[in-house]
C-alpha positions as CSV (number, residue, x, y, z in Angstrom):
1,X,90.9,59.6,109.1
2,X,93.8,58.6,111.2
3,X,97.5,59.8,111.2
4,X,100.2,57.5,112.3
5,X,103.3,58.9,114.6
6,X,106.7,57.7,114.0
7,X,108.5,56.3,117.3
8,X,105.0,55.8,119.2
9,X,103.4,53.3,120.4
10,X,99.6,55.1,120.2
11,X,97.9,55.2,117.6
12,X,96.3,58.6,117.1
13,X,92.8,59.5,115.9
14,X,92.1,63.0,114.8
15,X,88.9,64.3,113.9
16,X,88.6,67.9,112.9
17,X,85.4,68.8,110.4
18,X,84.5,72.0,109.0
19,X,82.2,72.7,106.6
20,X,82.8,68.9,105.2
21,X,86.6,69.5,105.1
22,X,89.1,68.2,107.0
23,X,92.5,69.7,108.2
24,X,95.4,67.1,108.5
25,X,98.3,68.0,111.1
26,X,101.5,66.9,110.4
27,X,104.4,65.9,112.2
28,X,106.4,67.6,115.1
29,X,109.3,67.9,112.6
30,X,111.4,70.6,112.4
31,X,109.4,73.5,109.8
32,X,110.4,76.0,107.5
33,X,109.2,78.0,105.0
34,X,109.8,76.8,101.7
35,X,110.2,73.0,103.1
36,X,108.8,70.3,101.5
37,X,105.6,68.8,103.2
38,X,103.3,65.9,102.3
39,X,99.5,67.1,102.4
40,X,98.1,70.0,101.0
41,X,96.4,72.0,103.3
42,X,98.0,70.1,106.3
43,X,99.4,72.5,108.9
44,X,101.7,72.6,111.8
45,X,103.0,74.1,114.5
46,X,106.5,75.3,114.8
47,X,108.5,78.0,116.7
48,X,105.2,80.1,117.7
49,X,103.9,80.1,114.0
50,X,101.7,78.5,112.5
51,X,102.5,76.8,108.8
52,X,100.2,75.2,106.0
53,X,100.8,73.2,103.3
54,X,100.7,75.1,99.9
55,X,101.1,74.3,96.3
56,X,103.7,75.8,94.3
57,X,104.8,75.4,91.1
58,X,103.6,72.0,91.5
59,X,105.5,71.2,95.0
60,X,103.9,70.8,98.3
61,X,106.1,73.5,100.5
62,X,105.2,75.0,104.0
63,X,103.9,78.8,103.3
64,X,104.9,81.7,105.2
65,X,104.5,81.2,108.8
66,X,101.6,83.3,110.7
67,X,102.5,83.9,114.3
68,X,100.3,82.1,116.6
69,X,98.5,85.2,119.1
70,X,99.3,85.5,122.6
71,X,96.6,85.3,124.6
72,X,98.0,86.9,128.0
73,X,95.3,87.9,129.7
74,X,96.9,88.6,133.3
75,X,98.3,92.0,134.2
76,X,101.4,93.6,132.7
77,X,104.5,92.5,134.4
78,X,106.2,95.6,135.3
79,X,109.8,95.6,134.1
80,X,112.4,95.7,136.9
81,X,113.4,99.2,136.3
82,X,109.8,100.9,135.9
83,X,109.3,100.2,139.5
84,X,111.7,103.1,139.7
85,X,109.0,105.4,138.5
86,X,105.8,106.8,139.9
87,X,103.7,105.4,137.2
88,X,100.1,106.8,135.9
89,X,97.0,105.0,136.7
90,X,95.1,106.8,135.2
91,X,94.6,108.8,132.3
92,X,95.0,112.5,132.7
93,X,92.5,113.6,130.4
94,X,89.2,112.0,129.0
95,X,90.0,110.0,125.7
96,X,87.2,112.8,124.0
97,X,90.2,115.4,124.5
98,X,92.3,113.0,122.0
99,X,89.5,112.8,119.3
100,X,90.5,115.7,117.4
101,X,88.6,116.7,114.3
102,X,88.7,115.7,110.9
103,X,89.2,119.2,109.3
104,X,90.3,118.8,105.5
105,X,89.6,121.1,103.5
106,X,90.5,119.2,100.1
107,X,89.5,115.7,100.5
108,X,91.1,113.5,98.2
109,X,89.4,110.6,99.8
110,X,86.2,110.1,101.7
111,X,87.6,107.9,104.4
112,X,88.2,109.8,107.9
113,X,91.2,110.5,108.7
114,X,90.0,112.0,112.4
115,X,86.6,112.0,114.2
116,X,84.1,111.6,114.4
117,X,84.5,108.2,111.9
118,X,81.8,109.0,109.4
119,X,79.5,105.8,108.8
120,X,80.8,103.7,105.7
121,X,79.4,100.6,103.9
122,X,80.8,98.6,106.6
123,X,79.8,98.6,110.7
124,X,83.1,98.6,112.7
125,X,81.0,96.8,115.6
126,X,79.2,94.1,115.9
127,X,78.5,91.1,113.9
128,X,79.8,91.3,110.3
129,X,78.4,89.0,107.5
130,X,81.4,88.0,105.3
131,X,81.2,85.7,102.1
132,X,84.3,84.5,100.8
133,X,83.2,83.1,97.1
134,X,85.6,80.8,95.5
135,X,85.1,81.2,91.4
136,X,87.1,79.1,89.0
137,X,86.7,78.8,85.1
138,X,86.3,76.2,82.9
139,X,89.9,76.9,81.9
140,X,91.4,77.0,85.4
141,X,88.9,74.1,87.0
142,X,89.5,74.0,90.4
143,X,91.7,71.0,91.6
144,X,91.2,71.1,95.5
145,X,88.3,72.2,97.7
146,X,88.9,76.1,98.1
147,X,88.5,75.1,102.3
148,X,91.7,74.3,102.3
149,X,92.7,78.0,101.3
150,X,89.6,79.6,103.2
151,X,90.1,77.7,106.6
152,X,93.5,79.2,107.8
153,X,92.2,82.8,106.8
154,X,89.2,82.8,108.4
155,X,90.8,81.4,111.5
156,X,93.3,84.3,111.4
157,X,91.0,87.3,110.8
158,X,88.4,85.8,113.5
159,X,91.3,86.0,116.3
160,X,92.5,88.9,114.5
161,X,89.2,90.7,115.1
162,X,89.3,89.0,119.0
163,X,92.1,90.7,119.5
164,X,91.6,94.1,118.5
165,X,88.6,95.2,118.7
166,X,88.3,93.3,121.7
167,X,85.6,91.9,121.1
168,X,83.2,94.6,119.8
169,X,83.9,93.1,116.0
170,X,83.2,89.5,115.2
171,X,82.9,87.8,111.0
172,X,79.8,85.5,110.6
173,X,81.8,84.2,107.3
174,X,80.0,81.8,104.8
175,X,81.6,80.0,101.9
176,X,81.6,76.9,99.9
177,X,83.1,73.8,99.8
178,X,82.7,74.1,95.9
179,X,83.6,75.8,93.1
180,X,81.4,78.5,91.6
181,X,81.8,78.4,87.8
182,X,82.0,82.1,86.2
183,X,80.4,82.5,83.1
184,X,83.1,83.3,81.1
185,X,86.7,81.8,80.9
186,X,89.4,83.5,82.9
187,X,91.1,84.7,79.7
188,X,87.8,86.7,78.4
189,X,88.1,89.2,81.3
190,X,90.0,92.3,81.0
191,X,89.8,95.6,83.0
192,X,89.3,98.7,80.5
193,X,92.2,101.3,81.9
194,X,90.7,104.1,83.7
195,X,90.4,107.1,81.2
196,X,90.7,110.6,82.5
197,X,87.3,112.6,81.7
198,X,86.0,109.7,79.7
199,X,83.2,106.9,79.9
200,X,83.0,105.4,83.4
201,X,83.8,102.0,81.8
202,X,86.6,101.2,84.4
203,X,84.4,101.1,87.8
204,X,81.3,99.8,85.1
205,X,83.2,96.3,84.1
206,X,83.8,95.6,87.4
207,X,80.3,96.2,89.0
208,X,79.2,93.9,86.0
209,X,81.6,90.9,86.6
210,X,81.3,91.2,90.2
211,X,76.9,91.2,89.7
212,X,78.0,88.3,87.1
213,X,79.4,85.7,89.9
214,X,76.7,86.7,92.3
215,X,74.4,85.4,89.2
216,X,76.4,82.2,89.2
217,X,76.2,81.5,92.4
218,X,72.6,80.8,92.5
219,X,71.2,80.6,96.2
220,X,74.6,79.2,97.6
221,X,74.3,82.5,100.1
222,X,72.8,85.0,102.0
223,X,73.4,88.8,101.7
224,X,72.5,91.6,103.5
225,X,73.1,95.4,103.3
226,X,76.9,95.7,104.1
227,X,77.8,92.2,103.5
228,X,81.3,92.2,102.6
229,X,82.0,89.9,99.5
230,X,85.4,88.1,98.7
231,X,85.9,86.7,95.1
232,X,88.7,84.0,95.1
233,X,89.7,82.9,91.7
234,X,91.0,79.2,91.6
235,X,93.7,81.1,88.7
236,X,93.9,84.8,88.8
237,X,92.4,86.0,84.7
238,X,95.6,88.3,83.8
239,X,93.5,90.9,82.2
240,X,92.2,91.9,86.2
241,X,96.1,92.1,87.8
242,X,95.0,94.7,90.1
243,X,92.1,92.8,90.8
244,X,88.1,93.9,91.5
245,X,87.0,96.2,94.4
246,X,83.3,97.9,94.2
247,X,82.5,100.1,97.9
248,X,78.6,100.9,98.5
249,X,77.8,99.0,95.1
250,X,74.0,98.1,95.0
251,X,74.2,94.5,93.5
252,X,71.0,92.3,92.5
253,X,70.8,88.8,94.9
254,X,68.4,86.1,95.6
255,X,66.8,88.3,98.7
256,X,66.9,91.5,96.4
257,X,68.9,94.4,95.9
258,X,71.8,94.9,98.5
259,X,74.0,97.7,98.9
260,X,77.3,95.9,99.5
261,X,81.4,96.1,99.0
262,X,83.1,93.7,97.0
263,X,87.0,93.0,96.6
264,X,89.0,90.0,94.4
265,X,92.7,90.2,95.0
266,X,94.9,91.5,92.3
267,X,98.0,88.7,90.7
268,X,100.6,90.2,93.2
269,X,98.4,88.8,96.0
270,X,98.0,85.5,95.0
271,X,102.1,85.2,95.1
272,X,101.5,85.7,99.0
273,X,99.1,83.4,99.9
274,X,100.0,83.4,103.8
275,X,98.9,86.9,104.1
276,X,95.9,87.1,101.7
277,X,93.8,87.2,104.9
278,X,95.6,90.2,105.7
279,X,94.3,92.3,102.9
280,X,91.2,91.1,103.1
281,X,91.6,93.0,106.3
282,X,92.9,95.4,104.5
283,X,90.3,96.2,102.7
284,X,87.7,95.9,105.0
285,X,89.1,98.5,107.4
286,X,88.8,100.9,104.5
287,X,85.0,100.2,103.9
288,X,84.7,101.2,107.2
289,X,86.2,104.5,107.2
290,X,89.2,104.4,107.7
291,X,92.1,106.4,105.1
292,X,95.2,103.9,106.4
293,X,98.3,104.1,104.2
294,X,100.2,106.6,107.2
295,X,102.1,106.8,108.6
296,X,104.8,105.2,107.0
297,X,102.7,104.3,103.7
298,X,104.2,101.0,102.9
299,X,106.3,100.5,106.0
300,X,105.5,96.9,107.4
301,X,104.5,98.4,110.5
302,X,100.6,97.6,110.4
303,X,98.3,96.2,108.3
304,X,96.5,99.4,107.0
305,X,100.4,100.4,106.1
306,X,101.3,97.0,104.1
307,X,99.3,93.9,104.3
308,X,102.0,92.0,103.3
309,X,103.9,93.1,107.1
310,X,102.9,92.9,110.5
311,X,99.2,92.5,110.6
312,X,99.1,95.0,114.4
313,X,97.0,97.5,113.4
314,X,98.2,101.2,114.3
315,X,96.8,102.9,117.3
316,X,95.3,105.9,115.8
317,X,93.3,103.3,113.4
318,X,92.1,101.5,116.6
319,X,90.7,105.0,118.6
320,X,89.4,105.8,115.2
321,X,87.2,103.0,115.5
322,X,86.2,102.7,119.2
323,X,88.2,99.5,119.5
324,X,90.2,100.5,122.7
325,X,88.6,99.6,126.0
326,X,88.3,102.7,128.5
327,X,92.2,102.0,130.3
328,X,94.0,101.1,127.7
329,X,94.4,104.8,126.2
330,X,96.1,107.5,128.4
331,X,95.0,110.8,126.9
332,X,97.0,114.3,127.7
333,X,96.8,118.1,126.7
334,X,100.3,119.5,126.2
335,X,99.0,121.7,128.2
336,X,98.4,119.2,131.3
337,X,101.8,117.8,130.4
338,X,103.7,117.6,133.6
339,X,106.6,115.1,134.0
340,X,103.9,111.8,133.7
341,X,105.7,108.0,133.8
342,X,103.1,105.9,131.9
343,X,103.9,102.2,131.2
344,X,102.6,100.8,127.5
345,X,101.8,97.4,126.6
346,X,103.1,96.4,123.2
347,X,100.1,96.2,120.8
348,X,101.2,93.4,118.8
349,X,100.5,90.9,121.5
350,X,97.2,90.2,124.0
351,X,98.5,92.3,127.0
352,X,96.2,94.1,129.4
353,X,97.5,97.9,130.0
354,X,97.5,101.5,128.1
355,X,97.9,100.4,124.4
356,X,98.8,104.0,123.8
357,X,100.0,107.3,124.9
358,X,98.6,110.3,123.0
359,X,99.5,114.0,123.3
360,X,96.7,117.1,122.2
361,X,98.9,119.7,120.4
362,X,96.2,121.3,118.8
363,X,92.5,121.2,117.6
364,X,94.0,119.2,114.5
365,X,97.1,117.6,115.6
366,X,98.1,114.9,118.5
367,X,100.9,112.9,118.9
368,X,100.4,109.1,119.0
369,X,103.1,106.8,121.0
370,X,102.9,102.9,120.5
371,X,104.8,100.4,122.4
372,X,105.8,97.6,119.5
373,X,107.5,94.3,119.5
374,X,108.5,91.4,117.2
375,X,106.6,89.3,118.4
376,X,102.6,88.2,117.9
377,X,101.3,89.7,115.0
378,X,104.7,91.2,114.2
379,X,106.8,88.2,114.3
380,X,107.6,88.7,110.9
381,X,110.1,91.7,111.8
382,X,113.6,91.5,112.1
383,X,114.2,90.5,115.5
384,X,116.1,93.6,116.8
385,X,113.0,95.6,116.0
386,X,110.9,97.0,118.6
387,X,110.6,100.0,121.3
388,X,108.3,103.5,120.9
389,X,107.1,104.6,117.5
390,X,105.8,108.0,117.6
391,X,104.0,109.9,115.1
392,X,102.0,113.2,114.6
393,X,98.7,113.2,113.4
394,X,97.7,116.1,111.7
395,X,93.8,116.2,110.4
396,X,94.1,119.4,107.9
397,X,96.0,116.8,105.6
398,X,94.9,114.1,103.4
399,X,97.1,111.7,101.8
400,X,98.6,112.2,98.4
401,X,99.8,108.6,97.2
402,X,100.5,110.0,93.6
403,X,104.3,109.0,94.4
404,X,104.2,106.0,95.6
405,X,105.6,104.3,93.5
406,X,108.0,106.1,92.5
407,X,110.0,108.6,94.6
408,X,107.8,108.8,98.1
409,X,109.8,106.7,100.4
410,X,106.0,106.4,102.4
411,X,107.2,109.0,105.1
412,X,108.4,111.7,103.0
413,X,106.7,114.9,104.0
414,X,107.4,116.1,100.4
415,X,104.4,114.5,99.6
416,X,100.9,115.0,102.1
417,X,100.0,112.8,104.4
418,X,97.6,112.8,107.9
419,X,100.2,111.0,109.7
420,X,104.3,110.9,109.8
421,X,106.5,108.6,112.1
422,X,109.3,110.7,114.3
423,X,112.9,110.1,114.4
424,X,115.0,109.8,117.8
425,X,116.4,113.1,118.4
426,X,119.7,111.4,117.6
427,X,118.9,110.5,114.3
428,X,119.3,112.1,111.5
429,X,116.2,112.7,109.4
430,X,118.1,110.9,106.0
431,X,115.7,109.5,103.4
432,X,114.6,106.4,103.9
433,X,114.5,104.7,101.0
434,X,115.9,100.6,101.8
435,X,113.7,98.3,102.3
436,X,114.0,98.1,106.4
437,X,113.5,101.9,106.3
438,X,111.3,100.7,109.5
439,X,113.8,100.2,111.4
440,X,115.3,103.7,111.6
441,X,112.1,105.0,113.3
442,X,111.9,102.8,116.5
443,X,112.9,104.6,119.7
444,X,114.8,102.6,122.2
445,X,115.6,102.5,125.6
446,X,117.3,106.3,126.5
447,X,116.4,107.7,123.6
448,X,114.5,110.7,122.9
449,X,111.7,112.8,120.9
450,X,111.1,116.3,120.8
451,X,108.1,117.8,118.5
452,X,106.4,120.6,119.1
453,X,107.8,121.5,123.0
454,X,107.1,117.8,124.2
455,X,109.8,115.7,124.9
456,X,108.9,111.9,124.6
457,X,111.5,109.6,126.5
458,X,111.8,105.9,126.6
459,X,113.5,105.3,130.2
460,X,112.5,101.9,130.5
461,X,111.8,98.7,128.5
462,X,111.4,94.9,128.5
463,X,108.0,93.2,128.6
464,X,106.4,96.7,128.7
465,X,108.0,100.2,128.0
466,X,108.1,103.1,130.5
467,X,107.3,106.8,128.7
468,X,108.1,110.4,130.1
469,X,106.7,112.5,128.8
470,X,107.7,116.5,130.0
471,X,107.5,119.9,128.4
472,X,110.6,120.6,126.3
């Protein structure tokens, strides 16, 4: 296959195979989301993102573009005013002092919210087998190979994982290049509506559509205890609108039974396809323990907050799970609190350095301080975001997302959660109820937080940002 350049005088052959598909890129014309594009599944390059060729409502368009990672690996360059401060080298106390308890008393969930992470269907380390299964119906046939849906995701969640778990996570994913016919046709599924102190018929269908594609699927793959399995559907069946998820679900396959999670996307997701990876992500991070959803429960701060924002995920989410190398986490007591200067790396970008700052208060609490930008896997913010976000984490609470969706702005202490984000001491704590209620919570440069007889300070930022922190 060759593609022919306008205004050269080459001609250009590209090769790129992958499982038997082939991705096309397009021309170095200026891209845009929404602009129209020639071939589906082509992608290209533009502005730092990366953009593929969708279909919608019948018109090829470029999707949503995915920022393209950093991949600084060099030391931190200081900014020119934190050389003004006597900077920490070191952390002050071991991470372990950090790793307070998970103490609820009334779980509402099983996923940890502190340590130690309890083990879950899902390994947070080492080699994960993914299969992403791509299921039409006989009427919603498939009209294009499913790779060129699959390919972008799985590049994005494998350099996703790269990045950070730093390497202590990696997806061995296998899919097809082919449709796998369900049984039924998409309009003959329909989720029974959960029934308080009835018949477990809600959890039932699902296990039983879910075992009915595996069926269909013959020998096309391989499974394993804690395989994580992704239905796609070529058209979304109305009647499963919040889609299919089964966690530690033993399922029959060709090599026996497996005990296994299983997850197809709801309708809402398959209006965003340039961040479907994200939830997969999503989802997987909750089938390995962790609670997600604070702080700032829908907030497009991380991906365990809203997979449809920046895909960075949190800090506390990464300790949870071991992902942090030794140095990048500078550990204090309050009580060993003493005027420190420590310089953070933002943790939406590949930058060597403390990732985070966190504070002991208490056997169940510990402040957490992120440096954050708009820029790698939060290019998606406005562009004036950015700075410290600092939250408390307290491990006697569990999250209570009853409200959600209807009066809980996601940081609304009204309503329990494990973790909350801070305000700048010069801001007032107002509700925050519009939909950049993000924004109100990042601390910039002279601004303060005070919580609990710690004062957090921001007294220098640029590529990284400086924190003091002192007793109040």
């Amino acid at each position: 296959m060759t593609l022919l350049k306008k205004n050269s005088s080459a001609l250009v052959a590209l090769i790129v195979v992958f499982s038997s598909f082939v991705l096309i890129q397009e021309g170095s014309a200026v891209v845009k989301q929404g602009g129209s594009c020639t071939r589906l599944g082509s992608t290209a390059n533009f502005g730092g993102k990366k953009y593929t060729c969708i279909l919608v409502r019948s018109k090829h368009v470029w999707s949503h573009g995915v920022a393209i990672p950093t991949t600084t690996t060099s030391a931190p360059t200081t900014t020119t005013t934190a050389v003004r401060y006597p900077l920490a080298s070191t952390s002050t106390d071991s991470a372990t002092q950090c790793q307070i308890k998970d103490q609820r008393v009334q779980r509402l969930q099983n996923n940890n919210v502190g340590f130690p992470l309890s083990k879950d269907e899902l390994a947070p380390q080492g080699v994960l087998n993914v299969i992403l299964m791509p299921v039409d119906f006989s009427d919603a046939p498939g009209s294009q190979s499913p790779m060129l849906t699959f390919q972008p995701q799985i590049d994005q969640m494998t350099a996703w994982a790269k990045q950070f778990s730093n390497g202590k996570l990696s997806f061995k994913f296998q899919t097809s290049s082919s449709w796998v016919r369900a049984p039924l046709p998409s309009t003959s599924y329909s989720i029974p509506k959960p029934v308080a102190n009835g018949p477990n018929t809600y959890f039932e269908y699902q296990n039983n559509v879910a075992q009915s594609l595996i069926n269909a699927s013959g020998k096309l793959f391989t499974y394993s205890n804690g395989t994580a399995i992704f239905y796609y559907f070529s058209s979304p069946p109305t009647g499963v609108s919040d889609g299919l998820t089964g966690r530690n679900i033993v399922l029959q396959t060709p090599e026996g039974p497996v005990s296994t999670f299983f997850f197809a996307p709801g309708t809402y997701a398959y209006s965003h396809p340039s961040t479907m990876w994200q939830l997969y992500l999503h989802e997987m991070l909750h089938s390995m323990g962790l609670a997600g959803h604070a702080p700032g429960n829908g907030f497009v701060t991380g991906v365990m907050q809203n997979q449809d924002g920046a895909a960075t995920l949190d800090a506390w989410s990464t300790f949870l799970l071991d992902w942090f190398n030794q140095d990048q986490v500078f550990c204090v007591a309050k009580t060993h609190v003493s005027s420190q200067y420590v310089e953070l790396a933002p943790l939406d970008i590949s930058k060597t350095g403390f990732k985070t700052l966190l504070i002991q208060l208490s056997l169940h609490e510990v402040l957490v301080v992120e440096s954050r930008r708009a820029e790698g896997y939060a290019s998606s913010w406005k562009k004036d975001a950015g700075g410290l976000l600092v939250y408390v984490v307290d491990t006697y609470k569990d999250n209570d997302r009853s409200h959600e969706s209807s009066d809980d702005t996601g940081n609304d202490p009204t309503y329990s959660k494990y973790a909350f984000y801070l305000h700048a001491d010069s801001v007032p704590a107002i509700a925050d109820n519009n939909f950049d209620k993000y924004l109100n919570y990042f601390i910039k440069a002279g601004n303060t937080v005070t919580f609990q007889g710690v004062r957090i300070s921001l007294v220098a930022s640029g590529t990284t940002d400086v924190v003091h922190i002192e007793s109040a």
